[in-house]
C-alpha positions as CSV (number, residue, x, y, z in Angstrom):
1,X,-198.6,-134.0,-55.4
2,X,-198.6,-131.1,-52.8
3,X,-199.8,-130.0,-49.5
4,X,-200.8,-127.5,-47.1
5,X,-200.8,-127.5,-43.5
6,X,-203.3,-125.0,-42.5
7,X,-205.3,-123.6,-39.4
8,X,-208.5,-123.6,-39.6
9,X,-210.9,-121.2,-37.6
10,X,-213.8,-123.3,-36.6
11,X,-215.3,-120.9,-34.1
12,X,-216.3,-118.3,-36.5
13,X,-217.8,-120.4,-38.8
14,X,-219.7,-122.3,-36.7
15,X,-220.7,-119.3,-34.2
16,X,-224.5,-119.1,-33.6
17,X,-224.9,-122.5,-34.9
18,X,-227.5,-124.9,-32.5
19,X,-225.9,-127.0,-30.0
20,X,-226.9,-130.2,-31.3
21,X,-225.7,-129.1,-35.2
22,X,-221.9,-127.9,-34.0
23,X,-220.2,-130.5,-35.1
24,X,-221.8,-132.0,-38.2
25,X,-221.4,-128.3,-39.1
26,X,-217.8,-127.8,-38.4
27,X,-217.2,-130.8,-40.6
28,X,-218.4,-129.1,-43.4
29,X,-216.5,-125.9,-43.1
30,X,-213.8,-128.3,-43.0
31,X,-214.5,-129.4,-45.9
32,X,-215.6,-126.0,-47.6
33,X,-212.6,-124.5,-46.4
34,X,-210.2,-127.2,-47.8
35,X,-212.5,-126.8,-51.3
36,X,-211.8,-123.4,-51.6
37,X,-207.8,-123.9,-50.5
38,X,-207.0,-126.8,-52.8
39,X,-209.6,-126.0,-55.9
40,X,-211.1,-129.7,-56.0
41,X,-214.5,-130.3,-55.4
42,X,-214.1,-133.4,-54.1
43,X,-212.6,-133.5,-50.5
44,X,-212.7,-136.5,-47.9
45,X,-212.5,-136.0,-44.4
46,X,-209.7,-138.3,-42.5
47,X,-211.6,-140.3,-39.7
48,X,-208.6,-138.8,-36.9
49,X,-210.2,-135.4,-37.9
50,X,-213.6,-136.4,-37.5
51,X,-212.7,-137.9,-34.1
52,X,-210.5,-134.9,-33.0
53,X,-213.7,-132.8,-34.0
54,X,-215.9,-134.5,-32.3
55,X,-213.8,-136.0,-29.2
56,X,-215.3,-133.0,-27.0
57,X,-218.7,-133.8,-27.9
58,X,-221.4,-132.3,-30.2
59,X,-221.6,-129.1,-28.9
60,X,-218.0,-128.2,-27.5
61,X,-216.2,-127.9,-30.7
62,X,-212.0,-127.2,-30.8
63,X,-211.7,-123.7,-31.6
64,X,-209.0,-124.2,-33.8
65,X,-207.8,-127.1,-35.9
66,X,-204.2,-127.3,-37.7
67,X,-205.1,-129.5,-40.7
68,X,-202.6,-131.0,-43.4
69,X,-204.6,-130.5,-47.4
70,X,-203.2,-133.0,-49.4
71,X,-204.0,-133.1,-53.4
72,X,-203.7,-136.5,-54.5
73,X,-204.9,-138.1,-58.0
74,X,-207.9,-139.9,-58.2
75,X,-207.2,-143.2,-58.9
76,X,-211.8,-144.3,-60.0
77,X,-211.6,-144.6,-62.7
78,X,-215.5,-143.5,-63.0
79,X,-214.9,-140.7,-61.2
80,X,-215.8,-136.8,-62.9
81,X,-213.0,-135.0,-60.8
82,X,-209.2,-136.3,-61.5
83,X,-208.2,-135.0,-58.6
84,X,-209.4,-135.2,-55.1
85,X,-208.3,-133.2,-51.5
86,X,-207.6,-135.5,-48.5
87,X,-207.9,-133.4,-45.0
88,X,-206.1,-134.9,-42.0
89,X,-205.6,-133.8,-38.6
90,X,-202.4,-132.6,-37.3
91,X,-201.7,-133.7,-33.9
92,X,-199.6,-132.5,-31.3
93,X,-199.9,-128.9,-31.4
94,X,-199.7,-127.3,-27.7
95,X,-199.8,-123.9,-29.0
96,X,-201.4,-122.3,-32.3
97,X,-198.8,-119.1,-32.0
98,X,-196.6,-117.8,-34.6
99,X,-197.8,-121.4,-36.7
100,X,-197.5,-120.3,-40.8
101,X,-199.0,-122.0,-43.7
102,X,-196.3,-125.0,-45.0
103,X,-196.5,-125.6,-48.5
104,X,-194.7,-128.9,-49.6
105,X,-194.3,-130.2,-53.1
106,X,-193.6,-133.7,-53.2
107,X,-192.5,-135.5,-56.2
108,X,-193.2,-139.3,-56.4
C-alpha cells in the first residue's frame, strides 16, 4: 500500500463552468485527477471531501484542496480492477505555501 498527499487545483478546472454544475464538476476532477495520479480506474470519493467540497455551497467552490491518494487492494471479489484509489480530505491546512507532494509506502 502507498499514498500521496496532494493539492489539487480546483479553480482551473472548474473555471467557466455554470454556477449550478461547480461542484458536481469539481468532484469529478477530483476524481480524474486522482485517476491519472494513482493509475486505477477505479477511485471513490471520501464523504469528508465531498462535504468540504460542497460546505460553501454549489457554486462557491474551495480553490484548492490538499487531498491524501491512497491505493488500497480491492477486496470484491467480482470486481475487474484489483486495485482501487481512495481520496480523502486533508484537514487543517491554514496555508497552502511551500506544501510538497508526501509520498508514503506503508507495509502491512
Amino acid at each position: 500500500k502507498q499514498w500521496y498527499q496532494r493539492r489539487v487545483r480546483v479553480h482551473k478546472r472548474i473555471h467557466g463552468i455554470g454556477f449550478k454544475r461547480r461542484a458536481p464538476r469539481a468532484i469529478k476532477e477530483i476524481k480524474k485527477f486522482a485517476e491519472k495520479m494513482m493509475g486505477t480506474p477505479d477511485v471513490r470519493i471520501d464523504t469528508r471531501l465531498n462535504k468540504h467540497v460542497w460546505h460553501k455551497g454549489v457554486k462557491n467552490v474551495p480553490f484548492r484542496v490538499r487531498v491524501r491518494l491512497a491505493r488500497k487492494r480491492n477486496e470484491d471479489e467480482d470486481s475487474i480492477h484489483k486495485l482501487y484509489t481512495l481520496v480523502t480530505v486533508v484537514e487543517g491546512i491554514e496555508s497552502f505555501k511551500g506544501l510538497t507532494t508526501q509520498n508514503v509506502d506503508v507495509d502491512e
